[in-house]
N, C-alpha and C positions, 0 to 999 in steps of 0.2 A: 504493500500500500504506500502510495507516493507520498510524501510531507505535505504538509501548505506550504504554498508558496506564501512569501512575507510580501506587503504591500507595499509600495514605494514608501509610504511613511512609517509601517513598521521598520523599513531598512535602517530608516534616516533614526529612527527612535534609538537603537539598537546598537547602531555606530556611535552616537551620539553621546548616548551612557557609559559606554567603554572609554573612548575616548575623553569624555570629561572625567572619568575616573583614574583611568589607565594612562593617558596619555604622558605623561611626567614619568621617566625613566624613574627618576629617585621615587616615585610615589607608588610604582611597581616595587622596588624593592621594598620600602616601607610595610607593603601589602607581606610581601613574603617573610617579612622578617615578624610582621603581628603571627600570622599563618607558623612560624616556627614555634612560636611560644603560646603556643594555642590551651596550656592548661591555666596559667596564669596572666597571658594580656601583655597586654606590652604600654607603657606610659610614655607623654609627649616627654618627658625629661630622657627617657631611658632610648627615645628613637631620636633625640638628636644629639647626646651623644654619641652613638652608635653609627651615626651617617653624619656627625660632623655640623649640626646645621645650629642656627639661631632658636631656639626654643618657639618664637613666634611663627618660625617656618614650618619647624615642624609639627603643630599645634594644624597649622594650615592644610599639611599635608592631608594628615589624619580626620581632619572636619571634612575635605573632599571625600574622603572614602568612609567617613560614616554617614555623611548627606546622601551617599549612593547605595546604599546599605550594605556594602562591603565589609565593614565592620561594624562591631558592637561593643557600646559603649557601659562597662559594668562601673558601679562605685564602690568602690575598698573602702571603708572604715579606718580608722587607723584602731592598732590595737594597745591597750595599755601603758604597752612596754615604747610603743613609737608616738603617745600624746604629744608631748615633749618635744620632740624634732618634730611632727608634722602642725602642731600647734591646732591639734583637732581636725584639720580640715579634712575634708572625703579628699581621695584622689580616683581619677579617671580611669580606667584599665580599659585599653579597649585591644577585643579577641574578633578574629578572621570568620567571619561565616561562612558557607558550605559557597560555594564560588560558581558553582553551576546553577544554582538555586537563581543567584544575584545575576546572572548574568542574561535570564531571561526575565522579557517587562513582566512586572507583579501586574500590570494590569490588563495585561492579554488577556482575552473574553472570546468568549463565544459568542458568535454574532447573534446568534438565532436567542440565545438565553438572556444579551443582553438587548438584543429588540424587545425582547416581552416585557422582559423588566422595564423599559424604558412608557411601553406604551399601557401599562398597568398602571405608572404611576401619571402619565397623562390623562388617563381616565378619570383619575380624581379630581382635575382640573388645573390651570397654568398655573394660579396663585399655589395652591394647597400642596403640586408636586414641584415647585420648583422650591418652598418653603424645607419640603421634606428634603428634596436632593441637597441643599443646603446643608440642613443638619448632619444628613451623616454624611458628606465630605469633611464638616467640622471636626465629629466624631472621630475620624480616620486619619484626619491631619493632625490633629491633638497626639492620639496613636503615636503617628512617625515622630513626632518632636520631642517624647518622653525616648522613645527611642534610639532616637540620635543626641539628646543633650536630657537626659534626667535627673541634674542637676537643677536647683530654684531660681538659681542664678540667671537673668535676663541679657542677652544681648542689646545691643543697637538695632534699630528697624533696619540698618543697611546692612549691617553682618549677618542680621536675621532675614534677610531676603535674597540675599546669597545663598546660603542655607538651603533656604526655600528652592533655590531656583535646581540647585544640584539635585534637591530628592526628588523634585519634580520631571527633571531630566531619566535619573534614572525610572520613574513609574512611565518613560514614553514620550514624555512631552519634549522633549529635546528644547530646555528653558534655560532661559539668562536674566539675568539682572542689569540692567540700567538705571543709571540716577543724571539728573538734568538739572543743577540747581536743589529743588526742594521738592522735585516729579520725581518719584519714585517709583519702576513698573517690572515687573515681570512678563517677558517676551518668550513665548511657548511656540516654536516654529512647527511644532506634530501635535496632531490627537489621538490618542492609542485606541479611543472610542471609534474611530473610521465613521459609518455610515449611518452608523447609530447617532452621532452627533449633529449631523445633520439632518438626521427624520426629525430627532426632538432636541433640536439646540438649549429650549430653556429649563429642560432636566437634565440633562450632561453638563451644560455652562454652568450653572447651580450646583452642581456636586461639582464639579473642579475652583468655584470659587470658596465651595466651602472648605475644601480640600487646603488651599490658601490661607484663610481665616485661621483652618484649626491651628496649621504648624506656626504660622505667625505669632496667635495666642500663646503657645507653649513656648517658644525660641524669647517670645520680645514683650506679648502683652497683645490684650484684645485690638486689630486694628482694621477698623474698613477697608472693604475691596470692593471696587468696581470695575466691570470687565469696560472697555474704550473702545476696542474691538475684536470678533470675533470671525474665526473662521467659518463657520455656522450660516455668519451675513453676511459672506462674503468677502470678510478682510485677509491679508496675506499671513496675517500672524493672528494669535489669541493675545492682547494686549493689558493685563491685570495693572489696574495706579492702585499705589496702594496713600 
């Protein structure tokens, strides 16, 4: 039985997440050097040592590859005996996940399951199912942001849209971040939804901005999002200000 064929935007999706993960020779080894020490984790102090780099690089390194869910982000305790030298603070351990897993989009679908799904929740009406796809985009973005930062500690809206733009890269959307002054947007050049998104653009748009909202909430703090433009209506990109 022959594979699916991948869609010109699943291609672009696909390359897209590797390469903004992959692409940095040093961020590949980074990767196998988390992947060696996979009972214990590996720390941004203990990977720039180890490759030589500014603590702030390597911090950087390791946020690209856990924005893409490449790694996971655990928090150590300090124990008893290390209060004292760690002066209480958690520290970060972040461990390799299964690499095949990460390497295909989490949000690949089945067409057919998610056309139903899509025209089930349009049944209920524009206002009623775009409110719902809303929410649990929130729900699932909130999800990713514990995930990649479950620490309490808040970022900046700009580091956190960063963030934002890498996880969203890796579920598909092959996303960046732009800043213009005090415009702040995330530019999603694929939709992993395909045709589905276009039957019912204002339940797919609505679950990806809440998709947005959630990880925003968790990274930085609750922040509106309004989509500028979308593929859906025509636009060349999916355009979030945040």
């Amino acid at each position: 039985m022959a594979e699916p064929q991948l869609t010109p935007d699943e291609f672009n999706s696909v390359v897209s997440a590797v390469t903004n993960a992959f692409g940095d020779p040093t961020r590949r080894e980074i990767y196998l050097f988390a992947r060696d020490a996979a009972e214990t984790g590996v720390t941004a102090g203990a990977v720039a040592e180890h490759f030589e780099l500014h603590p702030n690089v390597a911090r950087h390194h390791l946020e690209k590859l856990t924005g893409g869910g490449y790694l996971v982000v655990e928090i150590a305790r300090p124990t008893a005996e290390g209060v004292a030298r760690a002066a209480g603070r958690p520290s970060k351990h972040y461990r390799a996940g299964p690499l095949d897993a990460t390497l295909a989009l989490p949000l690949k679908h089945d067409d057919l399951l998610a056309g139903l799904l899509a025209r089930a929740l349009d049944a209920l009406g524009p206002e009623h199912a775009e409110r719902l796809a809303d929410d649990v985009g929130f729900e699932y973005g909130v999800q990713l942001a514990q995930r990649i930062d479950p620490t309490e500690s808040h970022r900046s809206v700009r580091a956190a849209l960063t963030t934002v733009a890498d996880a969203l890269t890796a579920h598909g959307f092959a996303a960046h971040a732009e800043s213009s002054g005090d415009r702040l947007t995330i530019v999603s050049e694929c939709c992993p939804f395909g045709d589905t998104a276009t039957q019912y653009p204002h339940v797919v748009c609505a679950l990806d901005r809440g998709m947005i909202r959630g990880m925003l909430a968790g990274l930085h703090g609750e922040t509106p999002v309004k989509f500028e433009t979308s593929r859906p209506d025509g636009g060349d990109h999916c355009v979030a200000r945040v």
